[in-house]
N, C-alpha and C positions, 0 to 999 in steps of 0.2 A: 549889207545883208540882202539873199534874194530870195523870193516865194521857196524857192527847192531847196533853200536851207532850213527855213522855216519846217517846210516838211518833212525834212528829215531831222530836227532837233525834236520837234512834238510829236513825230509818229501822225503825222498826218494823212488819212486818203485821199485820195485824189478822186476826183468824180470826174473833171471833165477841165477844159481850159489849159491842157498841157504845155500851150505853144509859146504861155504865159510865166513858164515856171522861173525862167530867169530875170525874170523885172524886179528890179532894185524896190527894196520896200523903206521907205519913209518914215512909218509910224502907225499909229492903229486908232481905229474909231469903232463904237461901241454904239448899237444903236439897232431896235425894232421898227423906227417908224422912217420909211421909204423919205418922205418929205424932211427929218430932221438930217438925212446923209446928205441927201442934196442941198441943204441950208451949211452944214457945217463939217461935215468930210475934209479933209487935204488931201490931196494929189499924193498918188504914191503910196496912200493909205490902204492895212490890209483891213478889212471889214468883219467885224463878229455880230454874225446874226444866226436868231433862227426862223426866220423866212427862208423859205423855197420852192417860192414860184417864180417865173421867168422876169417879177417888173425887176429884182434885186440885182438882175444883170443889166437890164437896162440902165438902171442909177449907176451901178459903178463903172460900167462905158462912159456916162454922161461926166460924169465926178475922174474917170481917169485914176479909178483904184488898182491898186495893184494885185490883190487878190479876194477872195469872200470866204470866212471862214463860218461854217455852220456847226452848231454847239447841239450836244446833249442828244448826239448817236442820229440826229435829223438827216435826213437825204434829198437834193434835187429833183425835182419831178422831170419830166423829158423835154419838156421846154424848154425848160432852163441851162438842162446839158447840152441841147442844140445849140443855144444861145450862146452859151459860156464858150464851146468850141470854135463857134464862128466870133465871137470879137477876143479869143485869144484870151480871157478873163480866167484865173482858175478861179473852181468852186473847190473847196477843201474839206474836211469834216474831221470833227473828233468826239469823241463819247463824253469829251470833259463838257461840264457846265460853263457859261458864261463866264461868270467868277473868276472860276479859277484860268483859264484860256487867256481871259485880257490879262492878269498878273503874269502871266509864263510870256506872252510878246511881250507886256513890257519891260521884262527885267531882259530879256533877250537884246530889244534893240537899243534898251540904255547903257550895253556892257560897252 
């Protein structure tokens, strides 16, 4: 499965990070605090946060995530869209809550 499947199974938008939409996704990790992605993320991993400031693009350049998905209608500020565009990262968004977003990838990438 790849970010742009993802996007179009969820109705996902796109903010920024387009050049990233075909990278194979892995699996998904659930997490607000910047230090626990970098502790325990996988590779390949798309990310559900609602952070959005520019450091949640830095972590997942560093961690090698495949995409960041932001919950509960939240948006990018312009750092982060800068950011996102230049390491190729997408930043995604959806109106659904936390909750519900991580249940919907995980039944998605365990079919």
């Amino acid at each position: 499965m790849k970010v742009i499947d993802l996007v179009e199974e969820f109705d996902l938008k796109v903010f920024s990070g387009k050049n990233g939409l075909d990278r194979e996704v892995g699996q998904g990790y659930v997490s607000d605090l910047l230090s626990d992605v970098l502790g325990n993320a996988q590779e390949d991993s798309v990310w559900i946060t609602l952070q959005t400031h520019q450091n949640i693009v830095a972590v997942a350049s560093l961690k090698d995530l495949a995409a960041i998905v932001l919950v509960n209608g939240l948006e990018p500020d312009n750092d982060s869209v800068e950011h996102s565009n230049r390491e190729g990262i997408p930043i995604l968004g959806t109106k659904l809550g936390t909750f519900e977003m991580a249940g919907m990838l995980y039944g998605s990438i365990k079919k």
